[in-house]
N, C-alpha and C positions, 0 to 999 in steps of 0.2 A: 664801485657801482652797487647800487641797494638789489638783494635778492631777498626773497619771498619763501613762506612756506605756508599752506592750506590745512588746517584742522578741522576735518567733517564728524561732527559730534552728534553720535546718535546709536544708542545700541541695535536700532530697526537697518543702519545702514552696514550691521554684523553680518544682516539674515541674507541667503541669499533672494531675495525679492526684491529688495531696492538698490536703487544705483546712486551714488553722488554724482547728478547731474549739475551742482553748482561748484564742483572744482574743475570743471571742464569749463565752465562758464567764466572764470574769476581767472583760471590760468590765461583764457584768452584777451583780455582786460587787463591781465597785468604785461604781459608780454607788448602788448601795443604801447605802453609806456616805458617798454624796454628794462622791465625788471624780465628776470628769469624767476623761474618756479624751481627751488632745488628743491623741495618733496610737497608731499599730499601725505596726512595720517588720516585715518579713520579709528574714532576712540569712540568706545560706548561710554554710557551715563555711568562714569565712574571716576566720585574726584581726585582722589589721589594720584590715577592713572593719568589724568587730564591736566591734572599741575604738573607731573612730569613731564610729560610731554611738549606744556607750554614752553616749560625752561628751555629742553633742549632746544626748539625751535628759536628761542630768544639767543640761544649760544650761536648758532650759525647764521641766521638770518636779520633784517633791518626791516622787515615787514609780516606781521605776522597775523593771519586772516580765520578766523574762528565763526566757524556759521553750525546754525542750530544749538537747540539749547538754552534757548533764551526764555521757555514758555512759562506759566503757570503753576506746574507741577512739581513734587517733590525731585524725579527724574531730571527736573531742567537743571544741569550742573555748572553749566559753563561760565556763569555769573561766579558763584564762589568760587571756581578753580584756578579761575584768570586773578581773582583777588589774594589769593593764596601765592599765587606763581607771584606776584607784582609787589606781592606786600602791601597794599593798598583795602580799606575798607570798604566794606558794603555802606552805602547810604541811601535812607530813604528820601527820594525828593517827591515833597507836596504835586510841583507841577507836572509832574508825570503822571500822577497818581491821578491828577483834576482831569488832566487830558483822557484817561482811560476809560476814567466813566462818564466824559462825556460821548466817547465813541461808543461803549456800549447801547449810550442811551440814541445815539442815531441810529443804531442796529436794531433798536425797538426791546431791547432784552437789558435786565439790570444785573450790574459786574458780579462776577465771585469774589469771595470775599479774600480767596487763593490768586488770582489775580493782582491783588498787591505785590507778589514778588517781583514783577516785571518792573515794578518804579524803583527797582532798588539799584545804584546805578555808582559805578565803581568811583570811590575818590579822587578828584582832578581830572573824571571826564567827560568828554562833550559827547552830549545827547545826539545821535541820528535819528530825525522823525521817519518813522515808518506809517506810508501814505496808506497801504495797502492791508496791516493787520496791527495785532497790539502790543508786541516785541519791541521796543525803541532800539535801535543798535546802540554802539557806543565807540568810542574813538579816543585813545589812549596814547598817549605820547613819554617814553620813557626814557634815559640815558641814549638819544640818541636813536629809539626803538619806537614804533610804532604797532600797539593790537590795534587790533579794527574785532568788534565782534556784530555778526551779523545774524537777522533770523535763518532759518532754516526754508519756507517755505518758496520755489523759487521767484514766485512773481515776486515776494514782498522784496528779495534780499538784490535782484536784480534791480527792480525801481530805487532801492535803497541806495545802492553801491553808484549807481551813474550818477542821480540824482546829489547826494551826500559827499563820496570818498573821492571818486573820479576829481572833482575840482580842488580837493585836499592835498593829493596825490602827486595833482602834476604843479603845484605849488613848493612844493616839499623837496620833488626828486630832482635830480640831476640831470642836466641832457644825456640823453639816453635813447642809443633806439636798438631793433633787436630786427635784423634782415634775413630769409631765407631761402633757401632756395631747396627745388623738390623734383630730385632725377626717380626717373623710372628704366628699370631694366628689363629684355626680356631675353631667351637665349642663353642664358648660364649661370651657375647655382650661387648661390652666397660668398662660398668659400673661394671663388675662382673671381670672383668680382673681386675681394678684400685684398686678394693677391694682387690683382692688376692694380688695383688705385691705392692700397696701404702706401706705397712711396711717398704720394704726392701729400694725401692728407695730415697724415703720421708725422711731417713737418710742424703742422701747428697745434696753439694751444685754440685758438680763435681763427677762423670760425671751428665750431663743434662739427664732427662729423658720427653720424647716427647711420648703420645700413641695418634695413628692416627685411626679414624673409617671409614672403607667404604663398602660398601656392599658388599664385598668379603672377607675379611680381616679384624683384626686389624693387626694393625704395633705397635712394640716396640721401638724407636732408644734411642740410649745412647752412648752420647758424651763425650768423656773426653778431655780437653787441661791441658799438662802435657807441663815441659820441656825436655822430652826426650820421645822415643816413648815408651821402656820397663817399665815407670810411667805412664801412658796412660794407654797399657794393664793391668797392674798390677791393675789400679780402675776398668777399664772394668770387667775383672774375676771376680775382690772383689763385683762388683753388679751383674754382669752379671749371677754366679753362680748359687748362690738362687734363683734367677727366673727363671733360667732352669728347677732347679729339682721342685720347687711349681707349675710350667704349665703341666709339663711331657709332655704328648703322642699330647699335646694340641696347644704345641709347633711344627712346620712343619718346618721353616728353621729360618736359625741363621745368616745368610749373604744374606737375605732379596729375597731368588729365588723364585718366585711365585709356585703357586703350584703343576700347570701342570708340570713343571720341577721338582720339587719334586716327583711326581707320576713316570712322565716317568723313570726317576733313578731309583725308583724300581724297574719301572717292568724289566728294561733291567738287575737288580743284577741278577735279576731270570730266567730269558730267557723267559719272559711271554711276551703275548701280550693282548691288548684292544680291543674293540670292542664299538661302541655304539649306541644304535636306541633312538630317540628322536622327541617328538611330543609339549609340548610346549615353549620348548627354540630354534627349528628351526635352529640348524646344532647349535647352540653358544660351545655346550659341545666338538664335533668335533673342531668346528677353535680353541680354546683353548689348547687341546693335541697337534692342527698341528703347533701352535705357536711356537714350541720349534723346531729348528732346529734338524732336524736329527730323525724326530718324527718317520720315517718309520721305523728305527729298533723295534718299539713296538707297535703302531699303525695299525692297522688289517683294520680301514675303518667303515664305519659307515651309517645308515638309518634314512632318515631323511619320517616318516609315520606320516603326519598328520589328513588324513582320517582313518574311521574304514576299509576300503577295503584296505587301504594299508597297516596297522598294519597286515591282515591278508594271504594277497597276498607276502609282502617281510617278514615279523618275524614268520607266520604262528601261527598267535593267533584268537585262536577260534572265530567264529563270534555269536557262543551261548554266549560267556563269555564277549563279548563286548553288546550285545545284553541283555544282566542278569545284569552286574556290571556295565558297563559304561566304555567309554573309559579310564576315571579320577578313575582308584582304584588299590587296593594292587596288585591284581588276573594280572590286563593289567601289569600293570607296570613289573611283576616278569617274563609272558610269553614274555615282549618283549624284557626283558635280555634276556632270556636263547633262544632266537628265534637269536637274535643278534649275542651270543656266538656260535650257534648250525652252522649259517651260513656261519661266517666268520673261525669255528674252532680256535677260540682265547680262550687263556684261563680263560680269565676274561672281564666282559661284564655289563657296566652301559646301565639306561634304564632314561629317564624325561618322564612322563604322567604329566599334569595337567590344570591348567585354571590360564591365567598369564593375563587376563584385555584386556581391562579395564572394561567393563560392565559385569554384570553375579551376584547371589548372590555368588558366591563360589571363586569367586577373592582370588588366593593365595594360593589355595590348589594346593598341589602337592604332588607325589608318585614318588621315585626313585628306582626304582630296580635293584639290584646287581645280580651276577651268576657268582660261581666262581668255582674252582675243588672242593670243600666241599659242593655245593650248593647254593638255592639262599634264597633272601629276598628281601624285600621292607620296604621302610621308608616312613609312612604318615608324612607332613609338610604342615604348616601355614603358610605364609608369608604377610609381610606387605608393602604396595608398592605400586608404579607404576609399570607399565607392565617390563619396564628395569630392576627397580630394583627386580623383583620379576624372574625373567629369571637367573639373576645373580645370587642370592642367592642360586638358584636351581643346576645353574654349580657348584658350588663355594661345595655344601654340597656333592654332588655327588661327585667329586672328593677327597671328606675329607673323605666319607664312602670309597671307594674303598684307600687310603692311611692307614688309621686303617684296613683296612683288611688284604695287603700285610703287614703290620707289626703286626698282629694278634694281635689285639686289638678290 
Protein backbone atom coordinates (compact mmCIF):
# COMPACT_ATOMS: atom_id res chain seq x y z
CA UNK A 1 0.00 0.00 0.00
CA UNK A 2 1.49 3.55 -1.08
CA UNK A 3 2.60 5.79 1.97
CA UNK A 4 3.36 9.36 1.77
CA UNK A 5 5.66 12.01 3.04
CA UNK A 6 5.21 16.03 3.43
CA UNK A 7 7.95 18.63 2.77
CA UNK A 8 7.04 22.13 4.20
CA UNK A 9 9.69 24.35 2.40
CA UNK A 10 10.29 27.55 3.80
CA UNK A 11 12.89 29.00 6.08
CA UNK A 12 9.86 31.61 7.55
CA UNK A 13 8.18 28.03 8.67
CA UNK A 14 11.83 27.85 11.04
CA UNK A 15 10.61 31.05 12.97
CA UNK A 16 8.47 30.51 15.54
CA UNK A 17 5.51 32.64 14.00
CA UNK A 18 4.36 30.45 11.37
CA UNK A 19 2.73 27.18 11.41
CA UNK A 20 2.43 24.72 8.51
CA UNK A 21 -1.02 24.76 8.24
CA UNK A 22 -0.92 22.81 4.82
CA UNK A 23 0.52 19.46 6.24
CA UNK A 24 -2.34 19.21 8.41
CA UNK A 25 -4.52 19.86 5.35
CA UNK A 26 -2.78 17.29 2.78
CA UNK A 27 -2.41 14.62 5.71
CA UNK A 28 -6.03 14.87 5.79
CA UNK A 29 -6.62 14.24 2.01
CA UNK A 30 -4.21 11.90 1.87
CA UNK A 31 -5.57 9.56 4.56
CA UNK A 32 -9.08 9.69 3.00
CA UNK A 33 -7.60 7.97 0.18
CA UNK A 34 -6.12 5.73 2.56
CA UNK A 35 -2.48 6.52 2.05
CA UNK A 36 -0.85 6.95 5.51
CA UNK A 37 1.45 10.08 6.23
CA UNK A 38 4.78 8.30 7.73
CA UNK A 39 6.54 12.04 8.24
CA UNK A 40 6.23 15.73 7.68
CA UNK A 41 9.74 17.75 7.26
CA UNK A 42 10.22 21.31 7.51
CA UNK A 43 13.35 22.48 5.40
CA UNK A 44 14.47 26.01 4.97
CA UNK A 45 15.41 27.63 1.54
CA UNK A 46 18.49 25.41 1.29
CA UNK A 47 19.38 23.29 -1.66
CA UNK A 48 21.59 20.82 -0.77
CA UNK A 49 19.58 20.33 2.44
CA UNK A 50 16.29 20.03 0.35
CA UNK A 51 17.83 17.40 -2.21
CA UNK A 52 18.67 15.52 0.76
CA UNK A 53 15.88 15.26 2.27
CA UNK A 54 13.90 14.71 -1.08
CA UNK A 55 15.95 11.47 -1.47
CA UNK A 56 15.41 10.07 1.69
CA UNK A 57 11.76 10.69 1.36
CA UNK A 58 11.97 8.84 -2.13
CA UNK A 59 13.70 5.85 -0.12
CA UNK A 60 10.85 5.23 2.15
CA UNK A 61 7.77 6.61 0.55
CA UNK A 62 5.67 6.24 -3.03
CA UNK A 63 4.21 9.70 -2.63
CA UNK A 64 6.06 12.51 -2.00
CA UNK A 65 4.34 16.04 -1.42
CA UNK A 66 6.52 19.33 -1.67
CA UNK A 67 4.70 22.62 -1.00
CA UNK A 68 6.21 26.20 -1.01
CA UNK A 69 9.01 27.22 -2.77
CA UNK A 70 7.89 27.48 -6.03
CA UNK A 71 8.06 31.58 -6.12
CA UNK A 72 9.90 34.15 -8.02
CA UNK A 73 12.94 34.67 -5.96
CA UNK A 74 16.40 33.75 -5.67
CA UNK A 75 15.14 31.99 -2.03
CA UNK A 76 12.42 29.76 -4.14
CA UNK A 77 14.58 26.48 -3.98
CA UNK A 78 12.30 23.77 -4.45
CA UNK A 79 12.37 23.70 -8.33
CA UNK A 80 16.23 22.97 -8.50
CA UNK A 81 16.28 20.73 -5.43
CA UNK A 82 13.63 18.21 -6.73
CA UNK A 83 15.65 18.39 -10.14
CA UNK A 84 18.83 17.73 -8.50
CA UNK A 85 17.14 14.88 -6.26
CA UNK A 86 15.40 13.33 -9.71
CA UNK A 87 18.25 13.97 -12.04
CA UNK A 88 15.92 15.64 -14.15
CA UNK A 89 16.48 19.23 -15.98
CA UNK A 90 15.10 22.53 -15.41
CA UNK A 91 13.26 23.67 -18.72
CA UNK A 92 11.91 26.65 -19.84
CA UNK A 93 8.44 26.40 -21.28
CA UNK A 94 7.15 29.37 -23.62
CA UNK A 95 3.41 28.31 -22.50
CA UNK A 96 3.78 28.99 -19.08
CA UNK A 97 5.64 31.87 -19.50
CA UNK A 98 2.68 33.36 -22.13
CA UNK A 99 0.24 32.21 -19.33
CA UNK A 100 1.96 34.43 -16.65
CA UNK A 101 1.97 37.61 -18.26
CA UNK A 102 -1.06 37.26 -19.28
CA UNK A 103 -2.40 37.00 -15.56
CA UNK A 104 -0.23 39.68 -14.61
CA UNK A 105 -1.89 41.70 -17.29
CA UNK A 106 -5.50 40.88 -15.81
CA UNK A 107 -4.01 42.00 -12.41
CA UNK A 108 -3.71 45.37 -14.23
CA UNK A 109 0.39 45.20 -13.30
CA UNK A 110 3.26 44.26 -15.88
CA UNK A 111 5.47 40.76 -14.92
CA UNK A 112 8.94 40.92 -13.31
CA UNK A 113 11.24 40.10 -15.34
CA UNK A 114 12.32 37.48 -12.13
CA UNK A 115 9.16 36.09 -12.50
CA UNK A 116 10.35 33.88 -15.33
CA UNK A 117 11.69 31.35 -12.91
CA UNK A 118 8.23 30.11 -12.27
CA UNK A 119 7.97 28.76 -16.10
CA UNK A 120 10.74 26.61 -15.50
CA UNK A 121 9.26 23.28 -15.09
CA UNK A 122 11.08 19.91 -14.40
CA UNK A 123 11.71 17.49 -17.49
CA UNK A 124 8.83 14.95 -18.17
CA UNK A 125 6.47 16.88 -16.02
CA UNK A 126 2.99 17.76 -16.08
CA UNK A 127 2.11 21.22 -15.43
CA UNK A 128 -0.72 21.84 -12.43
CA UNK A 129 -2.68 25.26 -13.44
CA UNK A 130 -2.73 27.28 -10.44
CA UNK A 131 -6.33 29.09 -10.64
CA UNK A 132 -5.57 31.29 -7.67
CA UNK A 133 -1.72 32.74 -8.02
CA UNK A 134 1.40 32.31 -10.39
CA UNK A 135 3.18 29.19 -9.09
CA UNK A 136 2.14 26.31 -11.58
CA UNK A 137 2.61 23.13 -9.42
CA UNK A 138 3.96 20.29 -11.20
CA UNK A 139 3.50 16.43 -11.11
CA UNK A 140 6.23 13.93 -11.57
CA UNK A 141 6.09 10.42 -12.04
CA UNK A 142 9.22 8.39 -11.34
CA UNK A 143 10.31 4.39 -10.99
CA UNK A 144 7.38 3.87 -9.71
CA UNK A 145 7.38 7.23 -7.38
CA UNK A 146 5.34 10.05 -7.61
CA UNK A 147 6.61 14.19 -6.51
CA UNK A 148 3.71 16.44 -6.57
CA UNK A 149 5.21 19.97 -5.88
CA UNK A 150 2.88 22.47 -4.79
CA UNK A 151 2.69 26.41 -4.04
CA UNK A 152 2.89 27.33 -0.69
CA UNK A 153 0.15 29.75 -0.13
CA UNK A 154 -3.00 27.89 1.28
CA UNK A 155 -5.92 28.90 -0.80
CA UNK A 156 -3.82 28.37 -3.98
CA UNK A 157 -2.26 24.90 -3.00
CA UNK A 158 -5.76 23.67 -1.61
CA UNK A 159 -7.68 24.62 -4.98
CA UNK A 160 -4.66 23.09 -6.57
CA UNK A 161 -4.57 19.71 -4.94
CA UNK A 162 -8.56 18.81 -5.07
CA UNK A 163 -8.84 20.48 -8.23
CA UNK A 164 -5.51 18.87 -10.14
CA UNK A 165 -3.91 15.64 -7.73
CA UNK A 166 -7.02 14.46 -6.01
CA UNK A 167 -8.34 12.89 -9.55
CA UNK A 168 -4.62 11.72 -10.36
CA UNK A 169 -4.43 10.19 -7.17
CA UNK A 170 -7.25 7.99 -6.98
CA UNK A 171 -6.53 6.98 -10.48
CA UNK A 172 -3.13 5.70 -9.66
CA UNK A 173 -3.60 4.17 -6.01
CA UNK A 174 -4.87 1.12 -4.99
CA UNK A 175 -8.06 0.30 -2.95
CA UNK A 176 -7.22 1.52 -0.14
CA UNK A 177 -8.91 2.87 2.85
CA UNK A 178 -7.77 4.07 6.35
CA UNK A 179 -10.72 3.54 9.29
CA UNK A 180 -10.63 5.00 12.93
CA UNK A 181 -11.70 4.86 15.69
CA UNK A 182 -11.34 7.53 18.78
CA UNK A 183 -11.85 6.37 22.66
CA UNK A 184 -11.76 8.92 25.34
CA UNK A 185 -10.90 8.16 28.99
CA UNK A 186 -11.50 9.67 32.27
CA UNK A 187 -10.55 8.46 35.88
CA UNK A 188 -6.98 6.97 35.49
CA UNK A 189 -3.60 8.09 34.32
CA UNK A 190 -1.87 6.94 31.17
CA UNK A 191 0.33 4.34 32.61
CA UNK A 192 -2.64 2.42 34.27
CA UNK A 193 -4.64 2.64 31.01
CA UNK A 194 -1.52 0.97 28.79
CA UNK A 195 -1.38 -1.73 31.50
CA UNK A 196 -5.05 -2.54 31.25
CA UNK A 197 -5.35 -2.65 27.42
CA UNK A 198 -1.44 -3.37 26.28
CA UNK A 199 -2.64 -7.16 26.13
CA UNK A 200 -5.32 -6.85 23.79
CA UNK A 201 -3.65 -4.12 21.42
CA UNK A 202 0.15 -5.27 21.62
CA UNK A 203 -1.36 -8.40 19.61
CA UNK A 204 -1.48 -6.53 16.39
CA UNK A 205 0.56 -4.92 13.68
CA UNK A 206 -2.91 -3.42 12.26
CA UNK A 207 -4.84 -1.62 13.32
CA UNK A 208 -2.27 1.07 14.91
CA UNK A 209 -2.74 1.71 18.27
CA UNK A 210 -1.81 5.54 19.61
CA UNK A 211 -2.61 6.61 23.60
CA UNK A 212 -2.43 10.32 23.87
CA UNK A 213 -2.02 12.10 27.52
CA UNK A 214 -3.19 15.45 28.53
CA UNK A 215 -4.54 16.95 31.34
CA UNK A 216 -8.08 16.37 30.63
CA UNK A 217 -8.16 13.23 29.08
CA UNK A 218 -6.59 10.20 27.72
CA UNK A 219 -7.29 9.51 23.99
CA UNK A 220 -7.29 6.03 22.53
CA UNK A 221 -7.09 6.12 18.47
CA UNK A 222 -6.84 2.98 16.41
CA UNK A 223 -6.25 2.84 12.98
CA UNK A 224 -6.81 0.23 10.50
CA UNK A 225 -5.69 0.47 6.54
CA UNK A 226 -7.58 -2.51 4.96
CA UNK A 227 -8.45 -2.81 1.24
CA UNK A 228 -11.97 -2.27 1.66
CA UNK A 229 -13.77 -0.42 4.44
CA UNK A 230 -16.02 -3.63 5.89
CA UNK A 231 -12.05 -5.09 6.55
CA UNK A 232 -11.17 -1.95 8.32
CA UNK A 233 -14.16 -2.16 10.52
CA UNK A 234 -14.10 -5.71 11.05
CA UNK A 235 -10.13 -5.18 12.77
CA UNK A 236 -11.48 -2.17 14.46
CA UNK A 237 -14.38 -4.29 16.38
CA UNK A 238 -11.86 -7.32 16.62
CA UNK A 239 -9.77 -4.61 18.96
CA UNK A 240 -11.95 -2.16 19.49
CA UNK A 241 -14.31 -4.67 21.53
CA UNK A 242 -12.12 -5.85 24.40
CA UNK A 243 -11.29 -2.47 25.23
CA UNK A 244 -14.57 -1.27 25.61
CA UNK A 245 -15.84 -3.78 27.87
CA UNK A 246 -12.11 -3.92 30.13
CA UNK A 247 -12.40 0.24 30.60
CA UNK A 248 -16.36 0.05 31.12
CA UNK A 249 -17.98 3.18 32.75
CA UNK A 250 -14.34 4.54 32.32
CA UNK A 251 -14.86 4.78 28.88
CA UNK A 252 -16.88 8.52 28.03
CA UNK A 253 -16.99 8.48 24.16
CA UNK A 254 -15.98 6.32 21.35
CA UNK A 255 -16.06 8.92 18.32
CA UNK A 256 -13.74 11.09 20.38
CA UNK A 257 -16.65 13.94 21.73
CA UNK A 258 -15.21 15.75 24.55
CA UNK A 259 -16.92 15.63 27.59
CA UNK A 260 -18.97 18.44 28.08
CA UNK A 261 -21.00 17.05 25.01
CA UNK A 262 -21.11 13.95 26.57
CA UNK A 263 -22.59 15.32 29.78
CA UNK A 264 -24.81 17.79 28.06
CA UNK A 265 -26.59 14.51 26.04
CA UNK A 266 -27.35 13.34 29.24
CA UNK A 267 -28.73 15.66 30.75
CA UNK A 268 -30.98 16.65 27.75
CA UNK A 269 -31.97 12.37 27.68
CA UNK A 270 -33.40 13.38 31.03
CA UNK A 271 -34.92 16.77 30.68
CA UNK A 272 -32.43 17.79 33.42
CA UNK A 273 -30.63 20.85 33.84
CA UNK A 274 -27.02 22.10 35.26
CA UNK A 275 -26.11 24.61 37.29
CA UNK A 276 -22.74 25.64 38.57
CA UNK A 277 -20.87 28.06 41.28
CA UNK A 278 -17.24 28.10 40.97
CA UNK A 279 -14.37 29.70 42.99
CA UNK A 280 -11.07 28.36 41.74
CA UNK A 281 -11.33 27.60 38.16
CA UNK A 282 -12.98 31.28 37.52
CA UNK A 283 -16.19 30.52 35.11
CA UNK A 284 -13.57 27.48 33.17
CA UNK A 285 -16.26 24.77 34.34
CA UNK A 286 -19.22 27.16 32.78
CA UNK A 287 -17.32 28.15 29.33
CA UNK A 288 -16.75 24.36 28.89
CA UNK A 289 -20.71 23.21 29.27
CA UNK A 290 -21.40 26.62 27.02
CA UNK A 291 -18.86 25.28 24.40
CA UNK A 292 -21.30 22.97 23.02
CA UNK A 293 -23.60 24.58 20.90
CA UNK A 294 -27.19 24.56 21.80
CA UNK A 295 -26.00 24.39 25.59
CA UNK A 296 -29.21 26.35 26.74
CA UNK A 297 -31.34 23.44 26.45
CA UNK A 298 -29.60 22.09 29.72
CA UNK A 299 -27.50 24.67 30.99
CA UNK A 300 -29.31 26.71 33.95
CA UNK A 301 -26.21 29.41 34.38
CA UNK A 302 -23.73 29.73 36.70
CA UNK A 303 -21.81 31.83 39.77
CA UNK A 304 -18.83 32.56 39.49
CA UNK A 305 -17.99 33.55 44.05
CA UNK A 306 -14.52 34.02 44.67
CA UNK A 307 -14.83 35.97 47.84
CA UNK A 308 -16.21 34.56 51.09
CA UNK A 309 -19.02 37.39 50.86
CA UNK A 310 -19.77 36.24 47.73
CA UNK A 311 -20.15 32.59 48.28
CA UNK A 312 -22.56 33.90 50.94
CA UNK A 313 -24.49 36.77 49.43
CA UNK A 314 -25.08 34.65 45.77
CA UNK A 315 -25.07 30.60 46.92
CA UNK A 316 -26.16 31.60 50.63
CA UNK A 317 -23.34 29.65 52.39
CA UNK A 318 -22.94 30.18 55.97
CA UNK A 319 -20.45 32.73 56.82
CA UNK A 320 -20.09 30.62 60.32
CA UNK A 321 -18.92 27.60 58.10
CA UNK A 322 -16.78 29.65 55.88
CA UNK A 323 -15.47 31.19 58.95
CA UNK A 324 -14.89 27.39 60.96
CA UNK A 325 -13.84 25.23 57.73
CA UNK A 326 -12.32 27.53 55.32
CA UNK A 327 -13.46 28.53 51.99
CA UNK A 328 -11.08 25.41 50.56
CA UNK A 329 -13.26 22.20 52.23
CA UNK A 330 -15.97 19.49 51.85
CA UNK A 331 -18.65 21.50 54.09
CA UNK A 332 -18.11 25.03 51.29
CA UNK A 333 -17.88 23.05 48.34
CA UNK A 334 -21.24 20.91 49.11
CA UNK A 335 -23.28 24.36 50.42
CA UNK A 336 -22.19 25.93 47.27
CA UNK A 337 -23.93 23.09 45.05
CA UNK A 338 -26.85 22.89 46.61
CA UNK A 339 -26.87 26.87 46.93
CA UNK A 340 -26.16 26.90 43.09
CA UNK A 341 -28.93 24.23 42.44
CA UNK A 342 -31.50 25.90 45.09
CA UNK A 343 -30.92 29.19 43.00
CA UNK A 344 -31.19 28.40 39.64
CA UNK A 345 -33.84 25.38 40.37
CA UNK A 346 -31.78 23.03 38.13
CA UNK A 347 -31.68 19.69 38.88
CA UNK A 348 -28.18 19.05 39.20
CA UNK A 349 -25.49 21.29 40.48
CA UNK A 350 -21.41 21.18 40.31
CA UNK A 351 -19.60 23.23 42.84
CA UNK A 352 -14.96 23.93 42.24
CA UNK A 353 -13.61 25.36 45.84
CA UNK A 354 -10.02 25.15 45.99
CA UNK A 355 -6.21 26.57 45.72
CA UNK A 356 -4.98 26.28 42.18
CA UNK A 357 -1.27 28.36 42.55
CA UNK A 358 0.87 29.21 42.32
CA UNK A 359 2.14 30.12 45.74
CA UNK A 360 0.48 28.82 48.96
CA UNK A 361 1.46 25.28 50.87
CA UNK A 362 -1.82 23.61 49.67
CA UNK A 363 -1.22 24.14 45.93
CA UNK A 364 -3.71 21.65 44.42
CA UNK A 365 -6.16 21.01 46.80
CA UNK A 366 -9.42 20.99 45.55
CA UNK A 367 -13.17 20.06 46.65
CA UNK A 368 -15.91 19.52 44.10
CA UNK A 369 -19.32 19.35 45.23
CA UNK A 370 -22.18 17.75 43.37
CA UNK A 371 -26.29 18.21 44.45
CA UNK A 372 -28.45 16.22 42.75
CA UNK A 373 -32.28 14.93 43.36
CA UNK A 374 -30.80 12.06 45.79
CA UNK A 375 -28.61 14.64 47.26
CA UNK A 376 -25.34 15.88 47.60
CA UNK A 377 -21.41 15.18 48.06
CA UNK A 378 -18.10 16.29 47.73
CA UNK A 379 -14.93 15.03 46.46
CA UNK A 380 -11.47 15.94 48.20
CA UNK A 381 -8.49 15.99 45.30
CA UNK A 382 -4.81 16.55 45.04
CA UNK A 383 -3.59 17.80 42.04
CA UNK A 384 -0.23 18.24 40.38
CA UNK A 385 0.67 21.19 38.41
CA UNK A 386 0.78 24.50 37.35
CA UNK A 387 -2.00 26.70 38.02
CA UNK A 388 -3.65 25.76 34.29
CA UNK A 389 -3.02 22.53 34.66
CA UNK A 390 -4.49 22.18 38.07
CA UNK A 391 -7.97 24.34 36.93
CA UNK A 392 -8.13 21.78 34.18
CA UNK A 393 -8.10 18.83 35.99
CA UNK A 394 -10.58 20.24 38.46
CA UNK A 395 -13.22 20.94 35.20
CA UNK A 396 -12.31 17.78 33.62
CA UNK A 397 -13.11 15.61 37.08
CA UNK A 398 -16.13 17.49 38.04
CA UNK A 399 -17.64 16.91 34.96
CA UNK A 400 -16.70 12.98 35.02
CA UNK A 401 -18.40 12.98 38.65
CA UNK A 402 -21.61 14.53 37.49
CA UNK A 403 -21.46 11.81 34.08
CA UNK A 404 -21.04 8.69 36.63
CA UNK A 405 -23.82 10.23 38.34
CA UNK A 406 -26.48 10.58 35.57
CA UNK A 407 -25.50 7.17 34.52
CA UNK A 408 -25.66 6.01 38.23
CA UNK A 409 -22.44 4.83 38.80
Amino acid sequence: MADAEIIAVGTELLTPTKIDTNSLYLTDQLNALGVEVLRKSIVGDERELLTETILGALRRSQIVVLTGGLGPTEDDVTRDAVAAALGRKLEFNEQVCEWLVERFKRFGRKMAENNKRQAYILEGAQILQNDWGTAPGQWIEQEGSVVVLLPGPPRELKSLFEARCLPKLRKLLPAQVIRARFYRVAGMGESDLDQLIAPIYTKYRNPVTTILAAASDIQIHLRARCGTAAEAEALLEEVGSPIEAILGERLYAKNGEPLEEIVGQLLLDRGAHLSVAESATGGMLGERMTEVAGASRYFAGGFLTYTDEMKTKLLGVPAAMLASRSAVSEEVAIAMAEGAKRETRAEYALSVTGYAGPDGDQVGLVFIGFAGPRGAEARRLKFVGDRQRIRTLAVNTALDLLRRRLLGV
